[in-house]
N, C-alpha and C positions, 0 to 999 in steps of 0.2 A: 267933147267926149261923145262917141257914138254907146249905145246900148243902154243899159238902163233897165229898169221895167217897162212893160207894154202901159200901164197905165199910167207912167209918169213921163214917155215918151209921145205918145198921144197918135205920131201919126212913122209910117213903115219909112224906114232911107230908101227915098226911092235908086240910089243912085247905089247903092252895094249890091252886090252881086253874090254874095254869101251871109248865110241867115245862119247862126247859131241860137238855138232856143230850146230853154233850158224850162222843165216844169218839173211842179213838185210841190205838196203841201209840206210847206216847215214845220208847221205843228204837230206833225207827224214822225220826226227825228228823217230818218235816212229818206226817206219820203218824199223830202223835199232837197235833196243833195242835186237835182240836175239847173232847180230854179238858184240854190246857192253857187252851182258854177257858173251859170251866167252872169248873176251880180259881181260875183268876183271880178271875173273876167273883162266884165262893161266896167273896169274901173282904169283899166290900162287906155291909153294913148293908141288906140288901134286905126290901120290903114281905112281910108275909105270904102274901101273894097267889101266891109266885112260889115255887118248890123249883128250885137247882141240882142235879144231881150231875153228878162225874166217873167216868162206866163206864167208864172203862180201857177192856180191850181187849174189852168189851159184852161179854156172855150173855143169858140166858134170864132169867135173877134180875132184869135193867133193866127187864122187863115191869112187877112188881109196883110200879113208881114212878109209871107210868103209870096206874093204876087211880084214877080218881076226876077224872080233869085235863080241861079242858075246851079246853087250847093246850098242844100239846106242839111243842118246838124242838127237832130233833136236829143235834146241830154234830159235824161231822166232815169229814175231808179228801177231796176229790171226785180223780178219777181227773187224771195231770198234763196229759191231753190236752183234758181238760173248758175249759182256757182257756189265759190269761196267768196265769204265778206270781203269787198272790196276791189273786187276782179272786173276788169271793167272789158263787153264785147263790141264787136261795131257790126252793125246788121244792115244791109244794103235794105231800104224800103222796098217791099211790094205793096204797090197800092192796092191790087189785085186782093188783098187777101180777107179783104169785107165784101161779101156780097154787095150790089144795091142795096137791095129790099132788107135783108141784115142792117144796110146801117142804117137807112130810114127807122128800123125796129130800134136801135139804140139809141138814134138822137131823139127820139118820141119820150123811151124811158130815162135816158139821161138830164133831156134837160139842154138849153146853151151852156150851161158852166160844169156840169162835171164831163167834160168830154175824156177818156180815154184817148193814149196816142194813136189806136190803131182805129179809132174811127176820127181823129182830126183830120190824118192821114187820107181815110177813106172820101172825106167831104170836100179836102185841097183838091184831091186827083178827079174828082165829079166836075167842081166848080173851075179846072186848067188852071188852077196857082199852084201846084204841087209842082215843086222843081225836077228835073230829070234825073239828078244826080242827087238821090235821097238816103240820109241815111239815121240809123239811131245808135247813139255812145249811150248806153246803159251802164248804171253801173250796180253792181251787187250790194244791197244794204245788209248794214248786221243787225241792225234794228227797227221794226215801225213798231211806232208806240207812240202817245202822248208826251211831246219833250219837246225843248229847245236844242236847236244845233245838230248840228250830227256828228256820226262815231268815227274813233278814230280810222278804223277799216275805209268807209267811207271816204273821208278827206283825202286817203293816200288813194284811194280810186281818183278821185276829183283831179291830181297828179298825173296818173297812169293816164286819164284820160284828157287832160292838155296836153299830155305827149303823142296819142294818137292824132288829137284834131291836129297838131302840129307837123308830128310826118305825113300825113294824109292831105294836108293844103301845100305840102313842101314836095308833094308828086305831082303836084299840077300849079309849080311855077308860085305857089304864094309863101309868102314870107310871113309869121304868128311870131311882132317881137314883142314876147312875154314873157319875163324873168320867172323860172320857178319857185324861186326863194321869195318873190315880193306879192307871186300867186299865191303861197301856200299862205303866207303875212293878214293876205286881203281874206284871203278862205277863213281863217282862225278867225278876225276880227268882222263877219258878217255871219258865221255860224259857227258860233265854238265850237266846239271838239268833246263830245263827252263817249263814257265806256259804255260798253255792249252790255 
């Protein structure tokens, strides 16, 4: 089985050519819905073509996953004001949109582990491992707060957004065979499902 978490997988497929990577503190309920879609996901029978991982709460070290990928997908929970609980968008990366000297200022006060996506982003596109074809599946949380699992709104994002990466790899010739009934099964049974 390819994907996995980053730090139970240890080292990048060098030989896939698409990176889904999913981040998110779970401890946090929706917060951590883009790292529960990846776990999910790394649990199906998937082509070689494609590397899951779960970066948890991302670093610096998610960079080295990217190197060699030609479509990267970063799934993570978008701000609650960004829509309706549960609404999931898809955002073509600009790498552009951290200054340098901006992210130098971030990764000084962040630290290697709490990196924000838009300065991982900033620091792939520095270092030439940020793929060309970049992009981020957010989904709208209905809740961050101290808890296990995330809300229902959520999980049906997690859905809405295996059906995007699925038409969107199925415009460029790849095939995602991922049953939705045995995703939603895998989602329940690694983040249950609680109310808003």
């Amino acid at each position: 089985m390819l994907g996995g978490s980053a730090e139970e997988s240890g080292e990048a497929n060098k030989g896939a050519r698409i990176l889904i990577l999913g981040i998110g503190n779970r401890l946090l309920t929706d917060d951590g819905v883009g790292s529960c879609f990846a776990e999910a996901l790394s649990t199906f029978d998937l082509p070689e073509w494609i590397e899951v991982i779960d970066g948890g709460l991302g670093g610096l070290n998610l960079i080295d996953y990217m190197e060699g990928k030609e479509i990267l997908f970063l799934v993570d929970a978008l701000d609650p004001r960004d829509g309706e609980p549960g609404q999931v968008k898809l955002f073509k990366v600009n790498p552009k949109a951290v200054e340098p000297a901006e992210a130098v200022r971030m990764l000084v006060e962040a630290g290697s582990h709490g990196v924000v996506p838009e300065l991982l982003v900033a620091a792939a596109d520095a270092m030439g491992y940020l793929p060309n074809e970049s992009y981020v599946l957010g989904i709208v949380p209905c809740l961050i707060d101290l808890g296990d699992g995330i809300t229902v709104p959520a999980a049906r994002g997690c859905l809405k957004a295996l059906h995007i990466l699925r038409e969107t790899l199925s415009r460029r010739g790849f095939s995602l065979p991922v049953d939705d009934h045995r995703f939603k099964e895998r989602l329940r049974e690694i983040c249950p499902e609680t109310n808003c």
